[in-house]
C-alpha positions in Angstrom: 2.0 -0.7 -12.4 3.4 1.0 -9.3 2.9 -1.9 -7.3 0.8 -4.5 -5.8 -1.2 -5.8 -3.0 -1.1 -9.7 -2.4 -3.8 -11.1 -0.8 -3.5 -14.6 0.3 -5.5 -16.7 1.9 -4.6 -16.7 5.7 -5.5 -20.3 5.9 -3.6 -21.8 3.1 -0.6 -19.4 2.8 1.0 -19.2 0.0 -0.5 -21.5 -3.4 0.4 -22.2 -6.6 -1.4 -18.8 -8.1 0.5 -17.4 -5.7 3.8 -18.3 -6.4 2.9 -17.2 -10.7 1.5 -14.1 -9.8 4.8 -13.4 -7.3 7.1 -14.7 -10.4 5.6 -11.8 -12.2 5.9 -9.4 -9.9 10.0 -9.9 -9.5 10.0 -10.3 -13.3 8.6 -6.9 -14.1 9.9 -5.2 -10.8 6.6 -4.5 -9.1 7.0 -3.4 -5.5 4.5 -5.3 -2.8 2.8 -5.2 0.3 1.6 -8.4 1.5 -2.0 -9.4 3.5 -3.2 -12.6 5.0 -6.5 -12.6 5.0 -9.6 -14.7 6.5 -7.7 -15.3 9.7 -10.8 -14.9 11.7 -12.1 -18.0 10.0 -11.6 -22.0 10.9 -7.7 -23.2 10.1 -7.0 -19.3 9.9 -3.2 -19.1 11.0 -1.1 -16.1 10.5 2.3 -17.8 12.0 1.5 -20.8 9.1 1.0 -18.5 6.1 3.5 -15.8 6.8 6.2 -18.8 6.7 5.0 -19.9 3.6 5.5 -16.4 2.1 9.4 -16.6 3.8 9.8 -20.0 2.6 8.1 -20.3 -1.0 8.2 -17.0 -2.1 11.1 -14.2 0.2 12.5 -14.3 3.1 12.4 -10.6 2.4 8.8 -10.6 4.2 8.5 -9.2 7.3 5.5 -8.5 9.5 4.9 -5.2 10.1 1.1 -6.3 12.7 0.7 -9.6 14.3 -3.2 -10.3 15.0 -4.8 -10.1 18.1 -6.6 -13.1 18.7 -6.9 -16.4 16.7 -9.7 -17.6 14.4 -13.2 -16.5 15.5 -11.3 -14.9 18.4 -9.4 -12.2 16.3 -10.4 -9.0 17.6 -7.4 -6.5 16.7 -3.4 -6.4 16.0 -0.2 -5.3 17.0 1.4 -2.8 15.3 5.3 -3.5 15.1 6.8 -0.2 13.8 4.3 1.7 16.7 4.5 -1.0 18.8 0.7 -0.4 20.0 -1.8 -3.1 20.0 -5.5 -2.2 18.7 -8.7 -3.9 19.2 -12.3 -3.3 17.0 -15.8 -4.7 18.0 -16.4 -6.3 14.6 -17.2 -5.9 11.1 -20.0 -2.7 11.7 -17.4 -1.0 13.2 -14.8 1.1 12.2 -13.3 2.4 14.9 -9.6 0.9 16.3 -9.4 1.5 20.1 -5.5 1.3 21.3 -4.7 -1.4 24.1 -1.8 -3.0 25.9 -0.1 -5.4 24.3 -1.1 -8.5 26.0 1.8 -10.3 27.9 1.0 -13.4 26.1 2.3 -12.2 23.3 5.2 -10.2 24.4 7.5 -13.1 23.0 6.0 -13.5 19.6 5.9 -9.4 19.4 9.7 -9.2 20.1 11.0 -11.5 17.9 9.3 -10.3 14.9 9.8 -6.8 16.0 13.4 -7.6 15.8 13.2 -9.0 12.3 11.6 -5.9 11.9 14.2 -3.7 13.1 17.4 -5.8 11.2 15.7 -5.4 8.1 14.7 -1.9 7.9 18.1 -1.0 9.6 19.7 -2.9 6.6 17.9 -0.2 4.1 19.8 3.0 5.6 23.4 3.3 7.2 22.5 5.6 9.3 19.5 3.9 10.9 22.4 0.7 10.9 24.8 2.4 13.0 22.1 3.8 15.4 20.6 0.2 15.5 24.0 -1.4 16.2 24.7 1.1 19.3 21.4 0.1 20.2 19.4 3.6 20.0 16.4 3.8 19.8 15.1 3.8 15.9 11.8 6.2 15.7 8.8 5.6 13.8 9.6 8.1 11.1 12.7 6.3 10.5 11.2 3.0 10.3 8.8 4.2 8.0 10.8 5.7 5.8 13.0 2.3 5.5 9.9 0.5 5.3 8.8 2.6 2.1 12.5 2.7 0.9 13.0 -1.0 1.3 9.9 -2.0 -0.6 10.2 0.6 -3.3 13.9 -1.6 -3.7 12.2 -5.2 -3.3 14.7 -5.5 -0.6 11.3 -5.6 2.4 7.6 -7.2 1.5 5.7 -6.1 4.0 3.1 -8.7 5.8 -0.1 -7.5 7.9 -2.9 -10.2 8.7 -6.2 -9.8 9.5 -10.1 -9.5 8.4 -10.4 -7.7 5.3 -14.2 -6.8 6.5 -12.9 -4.9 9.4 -11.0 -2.2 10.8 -7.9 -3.7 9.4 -9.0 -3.0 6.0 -8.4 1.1 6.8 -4.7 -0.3 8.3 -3.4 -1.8 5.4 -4.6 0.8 3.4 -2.7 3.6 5.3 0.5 0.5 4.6 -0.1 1.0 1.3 -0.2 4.9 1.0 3.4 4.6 3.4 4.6 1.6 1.4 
């Protein structure tokens, strides 16, 4: 096994199952990419179940796309490493269209970017030093720490999202970089 995609269920978080299947994983070295899904639905909170992942399971995770929207409202994501926002018109429809990233979220966006950016700059010394005189880190290079991190179990990446949508063609080009 190469590795692993972990689904959870973006209204719960992380359960019990969860936590055996994760013990697994770290036991027989399995590299993974994290996804909270059904966060369109009632009670669906990505904030909630990506702490539960940082809390139960690594504080490893980081979120590499914060939703756009919340419950029956979700209409797209943030990409951190890109820093673009994307919106889709629903489940019939594959297409992402890029946006602004709405100033409401400007707070939320910077603080996990940062996260982001510590973590993958912790995977490379040369990507530290650059982050540490504050240059600007590209998306090739964050990429490539992204991949190199969770390759190492040292960075589970965490997107969120609709599996029925758009954002199923998203985590799947995480996966392929992951």
């Amino acid at each position: 096994l190469d590795g692993a995609a972990v689904i959870f269920d973006g209204r719960k978080g992380v359960e019990p199952q969860s936590e055996t299947v994760w013990r697994q994983a770290n036991k027989y070295g399995v590299p993974r990419i994290c996804f909270m899904n059904k966060i369109n639905l009632i009670g669906g909170d990505f904030e909630h179940s990506f702490q539960t992942i940082r809390t139960r399971l690594s504080n490893k995770a980081v979120a590499v796309t914060l939703p756009l929207g919340k419950e029956q409202q979700l209409h797209g994501y943030v990409d951190l490493i890109k820093m673009k926002a994307y919106t889709y018109e629903g489940v019939d429809n594959p297409e992402l269209t890029e946006v602004p990233i709405p100033e409401d979220m400007k707070d939320t966006v910077a603080s996990h970017r940062e996260l982001l950016l510590e973590v993958l700059a912790e995977q490379d010394d040369v990507l530290m030093n650059k982050y540490f005189e504050g240059e600007e880190l590209t998306s090739d290079e964050l990429y490539a720490a992204l991949r190199k991190g969770t390759l190492a179990l040292k960075v589970f990446p965490v997107l969120g999202g609709d599996s029925r949508t758009a954002m199923a063609k998203t985590l799947l080009d995480y996966i392929t970089i992951c």
